[in-house]
N, C-alpha and C positions, 0 to 999 in steps of 0.2 A: 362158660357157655352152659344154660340150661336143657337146652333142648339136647337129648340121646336118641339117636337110631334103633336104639333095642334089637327087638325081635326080625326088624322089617331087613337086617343086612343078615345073610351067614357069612363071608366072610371078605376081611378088610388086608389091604396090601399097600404098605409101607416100603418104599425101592429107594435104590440111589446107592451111587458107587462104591461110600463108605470105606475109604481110602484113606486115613482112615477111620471107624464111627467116632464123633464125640459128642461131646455134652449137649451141643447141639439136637445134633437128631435124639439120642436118648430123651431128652425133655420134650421134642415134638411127638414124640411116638407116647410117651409117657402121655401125654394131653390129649390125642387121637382114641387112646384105651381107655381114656374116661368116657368119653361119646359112644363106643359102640362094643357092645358085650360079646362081638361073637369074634372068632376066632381072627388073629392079626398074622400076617406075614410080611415078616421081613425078607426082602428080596433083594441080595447083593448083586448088582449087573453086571454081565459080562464086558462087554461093550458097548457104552452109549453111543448113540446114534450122534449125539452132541459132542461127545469129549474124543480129544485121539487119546492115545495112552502115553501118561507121561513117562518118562525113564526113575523118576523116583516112585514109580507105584510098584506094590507087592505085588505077591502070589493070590490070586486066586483063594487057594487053600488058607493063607494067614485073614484074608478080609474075611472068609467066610469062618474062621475060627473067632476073629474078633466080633464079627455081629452075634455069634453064640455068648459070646463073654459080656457085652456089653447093651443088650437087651434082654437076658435071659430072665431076669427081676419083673417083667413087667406082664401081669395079668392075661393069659389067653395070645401069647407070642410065642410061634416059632418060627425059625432060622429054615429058608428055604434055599434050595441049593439049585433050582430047574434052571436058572439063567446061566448060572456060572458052569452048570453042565452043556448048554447051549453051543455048538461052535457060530450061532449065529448074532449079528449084531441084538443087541437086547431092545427092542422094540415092545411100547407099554403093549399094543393092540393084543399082540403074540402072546404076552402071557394070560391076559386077558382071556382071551382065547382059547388058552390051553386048558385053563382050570374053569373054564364054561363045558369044556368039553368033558372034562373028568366028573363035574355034576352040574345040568343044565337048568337043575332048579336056584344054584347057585344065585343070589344076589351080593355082587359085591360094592365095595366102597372103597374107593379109591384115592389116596392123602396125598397132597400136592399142595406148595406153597404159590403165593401169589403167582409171583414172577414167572413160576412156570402154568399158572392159569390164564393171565396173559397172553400166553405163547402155543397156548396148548392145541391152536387150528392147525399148529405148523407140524403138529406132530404125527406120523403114518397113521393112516386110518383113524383121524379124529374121530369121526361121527361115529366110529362102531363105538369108540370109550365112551363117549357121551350118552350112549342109548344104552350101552349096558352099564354103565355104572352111576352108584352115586358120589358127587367129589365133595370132598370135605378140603376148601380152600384156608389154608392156615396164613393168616396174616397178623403182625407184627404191629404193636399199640401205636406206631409211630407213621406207620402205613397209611394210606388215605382210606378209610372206608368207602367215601364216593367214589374213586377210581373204582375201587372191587365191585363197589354196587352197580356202576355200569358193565364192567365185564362181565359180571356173573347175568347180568339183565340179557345182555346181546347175544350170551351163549344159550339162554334159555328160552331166548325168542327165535335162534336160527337151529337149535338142536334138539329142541323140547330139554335141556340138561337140568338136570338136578344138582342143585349147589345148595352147599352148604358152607357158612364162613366161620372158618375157628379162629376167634381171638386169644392169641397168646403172647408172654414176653421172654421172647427168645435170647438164648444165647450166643452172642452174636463174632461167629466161628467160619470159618472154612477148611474144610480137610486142605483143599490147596495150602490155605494160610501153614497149618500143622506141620506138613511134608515141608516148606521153606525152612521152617522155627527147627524142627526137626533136624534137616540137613545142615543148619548152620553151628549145628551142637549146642541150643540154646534148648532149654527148659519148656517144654510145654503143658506139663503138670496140669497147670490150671484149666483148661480144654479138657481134659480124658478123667475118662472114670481113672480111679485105682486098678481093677483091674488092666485095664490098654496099655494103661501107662507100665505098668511090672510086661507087659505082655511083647510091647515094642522094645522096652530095654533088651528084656530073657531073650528075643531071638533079634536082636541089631539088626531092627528094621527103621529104613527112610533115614539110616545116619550116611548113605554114601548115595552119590548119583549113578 
């Protein structure tokens, strides 16, 4: 993608459960930090509003040790902890919210894949995310671009929203998938940086339910 955001974002935010991070999100985060120069947060959630909590998921403390391990390489990224300190479900609006409030000249920019652009009226307080942020919808070479082109069209005509579509060719992963491979004492190497992968071994996580 040629087009960068430059100067017009200060700061961009990267979320999602990261249960736990691999090759996946590291390459989309990696291609997100091309686009836009100012400062990127990774934000591990506490609780999604979508998922319940599986019995194979870590601590808190190990996901948020592992997004420090496993995005730390990447230009203008740091490891934010505000959700996972949260006792409240992790709601995107809330955080939004929070670091509008901590600087309200803040513009941010907000990364999300299709599926969840899609989806994203059903999410708590859509329209505030829509009028404060910009979204950078990352889609997949195999994806329809006309589908995107019409959701990002109907969000723009009902929200005034700013979209932005990142084509990229993704690693095609699910922490879910991991934590199965994981639990069945097979190898999932190929998924995880070096790093995760020594880091899951050193503390025997996701090998027992």
């Amino acid at each position: 993608m040629d087009k960068k955001l430059g100067n017009k974002i200060t700061l961009g935010i990267f979320g999602g459960s990261f249960d736990p991070p691999h090759l996946g999100h590291i390459k989309l985060c990696e291609e997100f930090s091309k686009i836009i120069t100012a400062k990127i947060l990774v934000i591990p959630a506490k609780t999604s509003p979508f998922k319940i909590q599986k019995k194979n998921s870590v601590s808190d403390e190990h996901r948020l040790e592992m997004c420090k391990l496993a995005f730390s390489h990447i230009k203008n990224v740091e490891i934010s902890d505000f959700e996972i300190k949260s006792d409240d479900i992790s709601y995107t609006y809330k955080t939004i919210e929070h670091f509008l409030e901590v600087n309200p000249d803040e513009k941010i920019c907000l990364c999300v894949g299709t599926d969840c652009l899609e989806t994203m009226e059903c999410w708590a307080n859509s329209g505030f995310i829509f009028e404060k942020c910009v979204i950078v919808a990352a889609y997949r070479e195999h994806e329809s671009e006309h589908s995107l082109g019409e959701a990002m069209e109907r969000l723009k005509i009902k929200y005034n929203a700013e979209i932005i579509p990142l084509l990229y060719d993704p690693i095609e992963i699910s922490s879910s998938e991991i934590r199965y491979i994981l639990k069945n004492g097979e190898d999932a190497s190929d998924f995880l940086s070096d790093s995760i992968n020594s880091y899951i071994r050193e503390n025997k996580l996701y090998g027992e339910i």
